[in-house]
C-alpha positions as CSV (number, residue, x, y, z in Angstrom):
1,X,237.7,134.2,151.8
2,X,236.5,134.8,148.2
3,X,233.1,135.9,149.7
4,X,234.2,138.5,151.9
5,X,237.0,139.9,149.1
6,X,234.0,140.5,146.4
7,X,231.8,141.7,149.2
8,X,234.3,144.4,149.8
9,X,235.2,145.0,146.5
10,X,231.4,145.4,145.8
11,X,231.4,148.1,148.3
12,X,234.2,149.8,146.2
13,X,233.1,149.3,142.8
14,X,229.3,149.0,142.4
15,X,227.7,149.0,139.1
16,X,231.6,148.8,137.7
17,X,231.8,144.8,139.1
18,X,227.9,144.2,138.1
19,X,228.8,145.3,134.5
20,X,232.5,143.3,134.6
21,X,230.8,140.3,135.7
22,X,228.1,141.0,132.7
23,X,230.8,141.6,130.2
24,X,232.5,138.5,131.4
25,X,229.6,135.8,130.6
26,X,228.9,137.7,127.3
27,X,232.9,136.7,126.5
28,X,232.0,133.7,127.0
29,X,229.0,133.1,125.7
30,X,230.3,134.5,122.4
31,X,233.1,132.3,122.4
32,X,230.8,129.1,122.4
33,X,228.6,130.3,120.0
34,X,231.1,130.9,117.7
35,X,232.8,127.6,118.4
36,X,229.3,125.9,117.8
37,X,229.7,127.2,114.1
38,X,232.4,125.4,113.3
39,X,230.4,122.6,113.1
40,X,228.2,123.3,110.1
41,X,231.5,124.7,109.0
42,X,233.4,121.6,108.3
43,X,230.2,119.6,107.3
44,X,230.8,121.9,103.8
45,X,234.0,119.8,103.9
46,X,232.3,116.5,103.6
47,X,233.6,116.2,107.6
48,X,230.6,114.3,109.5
49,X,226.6,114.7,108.2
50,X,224.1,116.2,110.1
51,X,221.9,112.8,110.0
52,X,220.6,110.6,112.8
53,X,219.4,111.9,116.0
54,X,220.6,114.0,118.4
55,X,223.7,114.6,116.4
56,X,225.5,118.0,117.0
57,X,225.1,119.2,113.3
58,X,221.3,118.0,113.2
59,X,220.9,120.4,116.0
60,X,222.8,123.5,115.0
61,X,220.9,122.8,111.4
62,X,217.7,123.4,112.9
63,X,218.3,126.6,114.6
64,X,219.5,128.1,111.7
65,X,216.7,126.9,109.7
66,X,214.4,128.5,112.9
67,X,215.9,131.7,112.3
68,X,216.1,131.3,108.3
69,X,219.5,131.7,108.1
70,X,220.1,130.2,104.3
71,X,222.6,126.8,104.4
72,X,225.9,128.3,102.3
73,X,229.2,128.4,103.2
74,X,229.9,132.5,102.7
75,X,227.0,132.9,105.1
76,X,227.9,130.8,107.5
77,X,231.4,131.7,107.6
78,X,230.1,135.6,107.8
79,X,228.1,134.4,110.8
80,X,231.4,132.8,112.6
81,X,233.2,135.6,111.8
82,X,231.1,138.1,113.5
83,X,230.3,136.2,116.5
84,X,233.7,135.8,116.8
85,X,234.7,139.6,116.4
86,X,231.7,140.2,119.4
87,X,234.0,137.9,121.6
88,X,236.8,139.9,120.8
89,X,235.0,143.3,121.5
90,X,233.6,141.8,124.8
91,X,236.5,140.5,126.2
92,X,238.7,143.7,125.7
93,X,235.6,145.8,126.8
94,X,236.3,143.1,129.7
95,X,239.6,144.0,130.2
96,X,239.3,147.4,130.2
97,X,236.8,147.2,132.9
98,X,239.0,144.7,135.0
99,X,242.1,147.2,135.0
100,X,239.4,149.8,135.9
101,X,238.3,147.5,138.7
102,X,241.6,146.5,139.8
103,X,243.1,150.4,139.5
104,X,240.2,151.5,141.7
105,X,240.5,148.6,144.2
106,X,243.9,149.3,144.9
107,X,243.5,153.2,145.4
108,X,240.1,152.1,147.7
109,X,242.5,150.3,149.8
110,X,244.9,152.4,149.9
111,X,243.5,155.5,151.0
112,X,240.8,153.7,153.2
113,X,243.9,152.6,155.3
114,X,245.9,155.9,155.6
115,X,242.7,157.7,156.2
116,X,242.1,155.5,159.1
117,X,245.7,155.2,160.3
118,X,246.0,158.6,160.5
119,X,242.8,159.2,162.1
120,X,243.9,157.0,164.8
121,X,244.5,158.3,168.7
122,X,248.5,158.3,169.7
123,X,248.3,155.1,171.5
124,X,247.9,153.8,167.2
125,X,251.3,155.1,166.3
126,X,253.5,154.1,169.7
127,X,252.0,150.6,169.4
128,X,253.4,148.7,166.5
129,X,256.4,149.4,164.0
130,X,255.7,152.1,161.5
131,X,257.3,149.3,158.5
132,X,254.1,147.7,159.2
133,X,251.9,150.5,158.6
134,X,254.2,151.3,155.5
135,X,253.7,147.7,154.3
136,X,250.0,147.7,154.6
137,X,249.5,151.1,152.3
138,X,252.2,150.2,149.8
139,X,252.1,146.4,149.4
140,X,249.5,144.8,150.8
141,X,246.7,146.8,148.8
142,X,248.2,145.3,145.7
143,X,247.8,142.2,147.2
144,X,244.3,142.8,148.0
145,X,243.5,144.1,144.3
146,X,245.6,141.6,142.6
147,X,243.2,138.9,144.9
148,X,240.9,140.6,143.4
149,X,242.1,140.6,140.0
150,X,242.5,136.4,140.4
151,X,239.0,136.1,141.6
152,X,238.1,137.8,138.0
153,X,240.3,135.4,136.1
154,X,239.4,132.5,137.8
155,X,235.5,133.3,137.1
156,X,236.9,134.0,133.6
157,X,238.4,130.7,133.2
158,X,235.2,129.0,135.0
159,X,232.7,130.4,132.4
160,X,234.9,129.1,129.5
161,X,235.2,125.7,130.7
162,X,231.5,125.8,131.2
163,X,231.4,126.8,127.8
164,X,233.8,124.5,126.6
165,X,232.4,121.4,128.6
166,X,228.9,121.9,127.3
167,X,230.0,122.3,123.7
168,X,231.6,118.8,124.3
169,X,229.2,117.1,126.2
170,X,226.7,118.2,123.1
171,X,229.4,116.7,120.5
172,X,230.4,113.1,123.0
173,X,229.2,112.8,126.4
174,X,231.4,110.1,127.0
175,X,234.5,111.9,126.2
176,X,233.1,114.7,128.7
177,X,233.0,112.1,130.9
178,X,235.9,110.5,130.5
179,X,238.0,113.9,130.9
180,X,235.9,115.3,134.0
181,X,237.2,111.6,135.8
182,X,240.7,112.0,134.8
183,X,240.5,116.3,135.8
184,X,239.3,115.5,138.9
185,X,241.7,112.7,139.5
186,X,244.7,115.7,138.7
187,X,242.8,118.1,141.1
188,X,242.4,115.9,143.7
189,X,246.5,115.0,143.4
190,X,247.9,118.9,143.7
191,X,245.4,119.7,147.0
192,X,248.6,119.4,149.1
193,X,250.5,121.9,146.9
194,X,247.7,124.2,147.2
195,X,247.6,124.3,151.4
196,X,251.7,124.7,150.6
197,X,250.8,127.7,148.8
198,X,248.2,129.2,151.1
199,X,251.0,128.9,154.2
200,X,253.4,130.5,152.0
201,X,251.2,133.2,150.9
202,X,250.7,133.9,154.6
203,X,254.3,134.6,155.3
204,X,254.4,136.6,152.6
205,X,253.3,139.2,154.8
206,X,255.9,138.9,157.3
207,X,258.6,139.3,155.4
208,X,257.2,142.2,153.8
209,X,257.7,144.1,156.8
210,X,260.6,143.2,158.1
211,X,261.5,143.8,155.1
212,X,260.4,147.4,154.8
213,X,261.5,147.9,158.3
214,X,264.9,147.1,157.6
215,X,264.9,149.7,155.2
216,X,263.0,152.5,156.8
217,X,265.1,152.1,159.4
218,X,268.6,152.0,157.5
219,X,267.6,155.0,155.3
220,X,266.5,157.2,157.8
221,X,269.2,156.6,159.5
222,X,272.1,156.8,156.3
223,X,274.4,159.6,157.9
224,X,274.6,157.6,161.2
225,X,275.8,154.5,159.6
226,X,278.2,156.4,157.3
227,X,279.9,158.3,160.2
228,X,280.7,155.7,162.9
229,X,282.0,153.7,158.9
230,X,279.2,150.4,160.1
231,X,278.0,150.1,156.4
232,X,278.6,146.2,156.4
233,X,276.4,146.0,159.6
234,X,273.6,147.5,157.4
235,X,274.4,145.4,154.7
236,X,274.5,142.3,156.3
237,X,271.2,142.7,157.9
238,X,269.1,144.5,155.1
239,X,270.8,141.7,153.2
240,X,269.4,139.0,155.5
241,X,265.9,140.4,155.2
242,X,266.1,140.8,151.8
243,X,267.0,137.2,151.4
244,X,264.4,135.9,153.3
245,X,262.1,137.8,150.7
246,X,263.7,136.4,147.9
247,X,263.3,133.0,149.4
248,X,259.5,133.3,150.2
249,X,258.9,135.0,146.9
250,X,261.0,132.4,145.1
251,X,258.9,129.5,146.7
252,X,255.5,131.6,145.9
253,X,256.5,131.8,142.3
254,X,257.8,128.0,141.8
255,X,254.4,126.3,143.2
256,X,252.1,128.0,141.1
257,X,254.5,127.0,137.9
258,X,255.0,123.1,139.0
259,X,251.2,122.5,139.3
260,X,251.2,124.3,135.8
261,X,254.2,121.8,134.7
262,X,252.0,118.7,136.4
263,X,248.6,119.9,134.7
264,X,250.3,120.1,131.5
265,X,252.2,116.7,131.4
266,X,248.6,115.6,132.7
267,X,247.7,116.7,129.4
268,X,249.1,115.5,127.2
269,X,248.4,112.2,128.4
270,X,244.4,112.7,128.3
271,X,244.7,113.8,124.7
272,X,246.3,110.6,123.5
273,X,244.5,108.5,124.7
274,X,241.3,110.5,124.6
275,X,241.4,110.5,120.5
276,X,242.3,106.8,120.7
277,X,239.1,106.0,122.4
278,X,237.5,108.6,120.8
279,X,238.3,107.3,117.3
280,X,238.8,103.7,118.4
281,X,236.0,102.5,120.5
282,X,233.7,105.9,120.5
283,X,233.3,105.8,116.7
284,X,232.8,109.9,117.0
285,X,232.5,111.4,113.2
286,X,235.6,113.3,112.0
287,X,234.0,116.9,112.4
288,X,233.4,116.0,116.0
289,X,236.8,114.7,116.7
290,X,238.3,118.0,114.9
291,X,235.9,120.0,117.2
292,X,237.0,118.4,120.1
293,X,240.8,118.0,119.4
294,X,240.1,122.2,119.5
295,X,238.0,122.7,122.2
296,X,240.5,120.0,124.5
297,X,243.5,122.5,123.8
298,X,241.3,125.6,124.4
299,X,239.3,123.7,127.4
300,X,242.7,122.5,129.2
301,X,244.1,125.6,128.9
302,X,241.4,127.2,131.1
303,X,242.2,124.6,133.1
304,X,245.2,124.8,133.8
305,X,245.0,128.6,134.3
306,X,242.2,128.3,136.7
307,X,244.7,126.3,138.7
308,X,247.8,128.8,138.2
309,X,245.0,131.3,139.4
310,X,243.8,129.5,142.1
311,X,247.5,129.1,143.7
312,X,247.7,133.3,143.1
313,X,244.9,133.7,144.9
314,X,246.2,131.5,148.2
315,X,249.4,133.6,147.9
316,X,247.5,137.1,147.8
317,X,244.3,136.5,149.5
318,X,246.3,136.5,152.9
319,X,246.4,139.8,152.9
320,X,243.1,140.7,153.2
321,X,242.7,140.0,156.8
322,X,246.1,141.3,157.1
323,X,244.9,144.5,156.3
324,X,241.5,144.0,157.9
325,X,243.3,143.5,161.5
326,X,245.3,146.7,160.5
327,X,242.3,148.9,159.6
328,X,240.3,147.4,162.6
329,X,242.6,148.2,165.1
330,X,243.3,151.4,163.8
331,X,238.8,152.0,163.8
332,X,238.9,151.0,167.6
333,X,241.7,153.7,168.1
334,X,240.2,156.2,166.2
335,X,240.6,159.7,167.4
336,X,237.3,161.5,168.5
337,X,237.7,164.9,168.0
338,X,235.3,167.4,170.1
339,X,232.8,169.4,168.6
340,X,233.1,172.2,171.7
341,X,233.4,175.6,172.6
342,X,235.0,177.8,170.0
343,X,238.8,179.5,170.9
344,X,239.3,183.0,171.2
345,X,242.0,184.7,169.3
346,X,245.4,185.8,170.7
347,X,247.8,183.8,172.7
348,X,246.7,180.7,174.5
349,X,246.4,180.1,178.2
350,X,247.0,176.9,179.4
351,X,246.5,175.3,183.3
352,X,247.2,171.6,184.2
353,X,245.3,170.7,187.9
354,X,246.7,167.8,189.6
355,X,246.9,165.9,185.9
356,X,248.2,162.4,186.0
357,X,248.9,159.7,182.9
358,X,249.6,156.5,183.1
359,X,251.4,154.0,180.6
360,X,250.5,150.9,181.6
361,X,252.4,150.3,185.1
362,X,254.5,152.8,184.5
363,X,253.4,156.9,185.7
364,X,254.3,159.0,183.3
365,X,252.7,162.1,184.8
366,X,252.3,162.0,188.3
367,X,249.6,165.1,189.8
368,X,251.7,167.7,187.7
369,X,250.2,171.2,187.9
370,X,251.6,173.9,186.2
371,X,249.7,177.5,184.7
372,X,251.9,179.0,181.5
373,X,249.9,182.5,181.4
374,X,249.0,183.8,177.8
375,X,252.0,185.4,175.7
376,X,254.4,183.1,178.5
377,X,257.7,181.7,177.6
378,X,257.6,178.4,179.5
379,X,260.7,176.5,179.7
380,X,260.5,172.4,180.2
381,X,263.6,170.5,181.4
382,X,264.7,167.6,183.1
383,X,266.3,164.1,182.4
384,X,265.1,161.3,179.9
385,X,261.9,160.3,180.9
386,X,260.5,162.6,183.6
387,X,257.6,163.4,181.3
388,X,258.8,166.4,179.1
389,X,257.1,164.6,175.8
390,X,254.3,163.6,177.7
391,X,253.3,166.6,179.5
392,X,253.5,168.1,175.6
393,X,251.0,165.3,174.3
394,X,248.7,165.9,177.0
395,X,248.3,169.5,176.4
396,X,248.1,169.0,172.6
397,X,245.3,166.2,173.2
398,X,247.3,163.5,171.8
399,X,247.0,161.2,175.5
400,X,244.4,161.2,177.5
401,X,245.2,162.0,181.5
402,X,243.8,159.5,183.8
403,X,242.8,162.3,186.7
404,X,242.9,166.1,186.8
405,X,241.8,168.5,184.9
406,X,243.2,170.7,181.8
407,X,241.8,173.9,180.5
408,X,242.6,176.0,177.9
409,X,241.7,179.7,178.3
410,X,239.3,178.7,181.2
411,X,237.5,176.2,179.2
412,X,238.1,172.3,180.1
413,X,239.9,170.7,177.2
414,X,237.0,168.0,177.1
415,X,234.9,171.4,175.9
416,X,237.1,172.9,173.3
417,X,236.8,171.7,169.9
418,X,240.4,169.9,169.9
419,X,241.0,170.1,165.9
420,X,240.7,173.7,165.8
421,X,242.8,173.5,169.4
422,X,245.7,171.7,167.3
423,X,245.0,174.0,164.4
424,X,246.0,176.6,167.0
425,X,249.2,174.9,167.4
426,X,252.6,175.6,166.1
427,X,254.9,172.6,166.6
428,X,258.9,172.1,165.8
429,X,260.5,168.9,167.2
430,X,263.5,167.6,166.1
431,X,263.8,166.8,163.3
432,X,261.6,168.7,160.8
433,X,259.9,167.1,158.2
434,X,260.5,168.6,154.8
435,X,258.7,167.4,151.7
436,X,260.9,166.9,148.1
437,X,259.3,169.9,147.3
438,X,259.5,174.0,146.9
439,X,260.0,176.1,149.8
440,X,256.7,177.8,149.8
441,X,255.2,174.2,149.4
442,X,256.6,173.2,152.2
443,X,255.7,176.3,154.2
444,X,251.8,176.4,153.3
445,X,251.7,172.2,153.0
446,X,249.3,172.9,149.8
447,X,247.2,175.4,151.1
448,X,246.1,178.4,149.9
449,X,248.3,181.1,151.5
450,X,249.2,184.1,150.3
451,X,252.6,184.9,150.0
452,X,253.0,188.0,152.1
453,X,251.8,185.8,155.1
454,X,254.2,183.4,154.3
455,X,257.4,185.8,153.7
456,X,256.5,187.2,157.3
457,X,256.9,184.4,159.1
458,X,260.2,183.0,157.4
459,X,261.0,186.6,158.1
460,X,260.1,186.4,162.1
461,X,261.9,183.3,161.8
462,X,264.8,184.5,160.3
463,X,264.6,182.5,157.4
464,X,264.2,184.9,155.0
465,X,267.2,186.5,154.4
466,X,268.8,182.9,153.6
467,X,265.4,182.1,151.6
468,X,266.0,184.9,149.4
469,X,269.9,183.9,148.8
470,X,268.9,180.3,147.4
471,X,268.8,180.2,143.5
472,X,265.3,180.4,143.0
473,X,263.8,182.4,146.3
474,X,260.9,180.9,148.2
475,X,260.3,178.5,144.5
476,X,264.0,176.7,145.4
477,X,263.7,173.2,145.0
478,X,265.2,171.8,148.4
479,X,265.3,168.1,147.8
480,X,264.3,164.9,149.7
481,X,263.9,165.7,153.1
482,X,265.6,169.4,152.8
483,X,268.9,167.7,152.1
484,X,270.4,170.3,149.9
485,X,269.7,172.7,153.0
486,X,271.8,172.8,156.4
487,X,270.3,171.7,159.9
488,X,270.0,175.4,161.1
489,X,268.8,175.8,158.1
490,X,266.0,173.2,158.0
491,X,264.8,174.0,161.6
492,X,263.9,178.0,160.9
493,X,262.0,176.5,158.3
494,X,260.0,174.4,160.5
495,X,259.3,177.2,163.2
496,X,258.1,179.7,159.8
497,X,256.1,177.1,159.2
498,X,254.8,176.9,162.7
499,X,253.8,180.1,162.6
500,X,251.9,180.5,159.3
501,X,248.2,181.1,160.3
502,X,248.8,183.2,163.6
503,X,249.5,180.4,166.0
504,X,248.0,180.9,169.5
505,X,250.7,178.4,171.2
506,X,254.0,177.3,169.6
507,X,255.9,174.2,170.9
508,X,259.8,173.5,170.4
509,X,260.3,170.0,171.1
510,X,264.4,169.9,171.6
511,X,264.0,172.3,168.5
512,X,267.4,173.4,168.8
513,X,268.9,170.6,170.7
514,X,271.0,169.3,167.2
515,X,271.8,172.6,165.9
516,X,275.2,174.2,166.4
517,X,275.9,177.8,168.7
518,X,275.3,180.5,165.4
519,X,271.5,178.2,164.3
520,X,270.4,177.8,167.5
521,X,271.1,181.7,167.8
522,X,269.0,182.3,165.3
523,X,266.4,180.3,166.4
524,X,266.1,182.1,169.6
525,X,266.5,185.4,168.2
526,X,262.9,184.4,166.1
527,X,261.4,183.7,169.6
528,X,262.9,186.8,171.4
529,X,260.4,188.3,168.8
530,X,257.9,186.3,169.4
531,X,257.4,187.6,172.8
532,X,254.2,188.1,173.9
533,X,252.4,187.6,170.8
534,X,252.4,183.8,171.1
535,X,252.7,181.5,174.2
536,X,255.5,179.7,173.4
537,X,256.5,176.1,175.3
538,X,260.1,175.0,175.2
539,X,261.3,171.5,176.4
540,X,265.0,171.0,176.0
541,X,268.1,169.0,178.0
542,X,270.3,171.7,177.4
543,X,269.5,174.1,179.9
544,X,271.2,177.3,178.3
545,X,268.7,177.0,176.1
546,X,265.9,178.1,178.1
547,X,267.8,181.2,179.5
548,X,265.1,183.2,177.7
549,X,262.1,181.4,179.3
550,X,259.8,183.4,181.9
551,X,259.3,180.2,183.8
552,X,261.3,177.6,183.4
553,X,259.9,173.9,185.4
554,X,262.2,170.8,186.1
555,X,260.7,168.0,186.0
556,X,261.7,164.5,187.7
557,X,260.1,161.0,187.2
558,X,256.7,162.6,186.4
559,X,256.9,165.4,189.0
560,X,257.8,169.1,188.9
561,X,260.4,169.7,191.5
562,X,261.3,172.8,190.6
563,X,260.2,175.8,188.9
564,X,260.7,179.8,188.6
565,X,262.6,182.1,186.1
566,X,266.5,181.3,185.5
567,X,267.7,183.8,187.8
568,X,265.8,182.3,190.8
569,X,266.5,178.6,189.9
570,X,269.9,179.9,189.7
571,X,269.7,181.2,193.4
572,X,267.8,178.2,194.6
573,X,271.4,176.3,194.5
574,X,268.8,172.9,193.9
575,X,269.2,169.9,191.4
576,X,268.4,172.9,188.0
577,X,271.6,174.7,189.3
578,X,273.8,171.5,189.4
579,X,272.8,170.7,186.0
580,X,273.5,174.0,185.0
581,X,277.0,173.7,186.5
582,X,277.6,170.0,185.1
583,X,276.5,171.5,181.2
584,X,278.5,174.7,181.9
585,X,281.9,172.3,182.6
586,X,281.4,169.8,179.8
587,X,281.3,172.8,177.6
């Protein structure tokens, strides 16, 4: 797991993880150097003598007498000192690089997934809960950089003890020895906390999502659960979710602290009775002991942060595959946009040829085939699930048909180059989405419009006039989602957005379908001028809507069974007449 995290991260980073690597060992070997000089240090102070062989001041003595460094205390203390403030410049140029690393990682990670999720085909989106895709993006790429940032501490930590266990070894091998049993002995004792930790840093992910599922869904859906008065339904199930995430989080930040707790105790133990054998039966000389009293503290706690390290890394490394199945299934879904014949200008023309799509067992499309003429007002009814939405994807490109054929303005859709084909597209469903933003921003999206273009089509919208009536014009901030503007309100913003760019084909997907009798007026007022200028494709349930429609088809479990212009479905006295009838009572 390690290997593959810093094989990615290299492909991030570069040169930045070379050089925080490089800036790491010079920490540490800075840190032992200047602990080395602590030796000839407290020989000044009469503590140990630098005779017989192989001890550690005998040693140190002669490489300073290689490099003819003169044998007085202010020198030598100068020399501790500045190796000492090189430790200090190295680590923080250490941790300046890490936050650099970890910042980057995280924004790698981040945009590599929503680059890829939104480059995905349809089939991406309709497969799997959009809380996962959320989760992914906003949590799991902190838990992929924080892996990251562990894997850097715990190399941290491992260069220090190295440092540390040398500079002991050099002053008592035995004592090395003696501790490196008894470490390994404590290691050997919290494995079974650590697979506890792994399985618990795999849930993590779970809970995540459902967590931010629960809430996608209950936020969205706010003036729903306020009207029909079921706030304690929403509370008692966002609650439940947001206790199981206490409770995984709660046990992911317990078992990294009690093998911290056991470590420590651990500890203390191997100091005692370390200095009594080290005084007692070692006979090490005083300056030694002092060293090593030091370098223990500093040594164990390395130690013991290697293992509170290690147990972060089990809880966070999970979500590197996590977020590898995520981007890979998102790759093999991946949308392939065709390079093909340009489009001409002016409105589209669109013919379907015995075009069929299948979901699985279930025949969404069954030979439909339709022709909406250029400049057309196409109408498409019916009842949920005879294939309105997906006779819309297919012409837009979003599914693929399994027979048939589709052309766009004689050209087969296979031919045409499909981004500038959606480009071409002017689309209002439903709901329209509406960014905490401006009104201009959210009519140009952040391009580079000019105004005039963008004040004619609020005003062929008929959004203008009510535009010009907010407080600040078209620079009115309109809040999270439009929500200091009214339905009606919100939807001729979406169709003037629609048509910014001269659209060739604009689609109303149940456009109007939530609006009340005076909006939805006003709506079709917009497309009354839009006549012939655009080919426009309605699909609504409520029939009356489509009264302006040149052709108007009904479709029924993936068929067309009826078609023509109101008046003669009108005359036809088939299933589009009873509907209209049932509608016409009910109102």
């Amino acid at each position: 797991m390690i290997r593959t995290l810093l094989s990615n991260a290299y492909q991030c980073l570069g040169w930045r993880m070379i050089l925080l690597f490089l800036l790491l060992l010079l920490s540490g070997v800075f840190e032992g150097l200047g602990l080395t000089m602590l030796f000839p240090l407290l020989a000044k102070f009469g503590m140990g003598d630098s005779t017989g062989a192989g001890g550690p001041l005998a040693a140190i003595q002669s490489i300073l007498n290689f490099f003819h460094v003169p044998d007085q205390f202010g020198v030598l203390l100068v020399i501790t000192i500045g190796l000492m403030y090189l430790q200090v410049m190295f680590t923080f140029a250490k941790g300046w690089m890490e936050t650099e690393c970890q910042t980057r990682y995280t924004n790698y990670w981040q945009r590599n997934l929503f680059d890829h999720f939104i480059d995905a085909g349809w089939a991406f989106f309709t497969g799997e809960r959009a809380a996962n895709r959320v989760n992914a993006i906003m949590v799991d790429s902190g838990r992929i950089s924080a892996a990251f940032y562990v894997v850097v501490q715990i190399a941290t930590c491992t260069v220090f003890i190295l440092v540390y266990a040398l500079i002991s070894l050099f002053s008592s091998w035995k004592m090395v020895l003696f501790l490196s049993g008894f470490g390994a002995a404590i290691y050997a004792s919290v494995r079974p906390l650590s697979r506890k930790t792994r399985r618990i840093g795999e849930e993590v992910t779970t809970v995540s999502e459902d967590l931010q599922h629960r809430t996608t869904e209950f936020m969205h859906n706010a003036k729903l659960i306020k009207a029909t008065a079921t706030e304690p339904m929403a509370v008692r199930l966002f609650a439940q979710a947001a206790e199981r995430f206490r409770r995984i989080y709660l046990a992911a930040g317990i078992m990294p602290k009690l093998i911290v707790a056991i470590y420590m105790l651990c500890g203390y133990t191997i100091l005692g009775v370390g200095l009594w054998l080290a005084v007692v039966h070692f006979k090490v000389n005083p300056a030694a002991v002092v060293v090593a009293i030091y370098i223990f503290l500093r040594l164990y706690m390395q130690l013991t942060n290697l293992q509170q390290f290690r147990q972060g890394f089990l809880l966070s490394a999970p979500a590197l595959p996590a977020a590898m199945r995520q981007l890979d299934h998102a790759r093999s879904l991946r949308e392939t946009m065709n390079n093909g014949k340009a489009l001409p200008e002016g409105p589209a023309g669109i013919v379907l040829d015995r075009v069929s799509v299948n979901y699985g067992p279930t025949q969404a499309l069954d030979e439909v085939s339709l022709e909406v003429a250029a400049g057309e007002m196409a109408g498409i009814t019916g009842p949920s699930g005879a294939g309105k939405s997906t006779l819309v994807d297919v012409m837009v490109g979003l599914v693929k048909k399994e027979k048939g054929s589709i052309e766009i303005d004689g050209t087969p859709i296979e031919e045409i180059s499909l981004r500038d084909w959606r480009r071409s597209i002017g689309y209002v469903g439903q709901e329209t989405l509406l960014l905490n933003g401006t009104v201009a921003e959210n009519l140009t999206w952040g391009n580079d419009v000019a105004r005039s273009i963008v004040e004619e089509a609020a005003k062929t919208a008929n959004a203008h006039d009510f535009i010009m009536d907010l407080p600040n014009g078209y620079d009115t901030e309109i809040g999270d989602r439009g929500a200091r503007l009214s339905g009606g309100q919100r939807q001729r913003l979406g169709l003037a957005r629609a048509l910014v760019g001269g659209k060739r084909l604009l689609i109303l997907d149940e456009a109007t379908s939530a609006l009340d009798a005076e909006s939805e007026h006003q709506i079709l007022k917009a497309l009354e001028r839009l006549r012939g200028k655009v080919t426009i494709l309605m699909v609504a349930h409520r029939l009356a809507t489509l009264s302006l429609a040149d052709t108007i088809l009904l479709f029924d479990k993936g068929r067309i069974v009826e078609s023509g212009s109101w008046a003669e479905l009108t005359e036809q006295k088939g299933l589009f007449d009873r509907l209209r009838q049932l509608q016409s009572t009910s109102l």
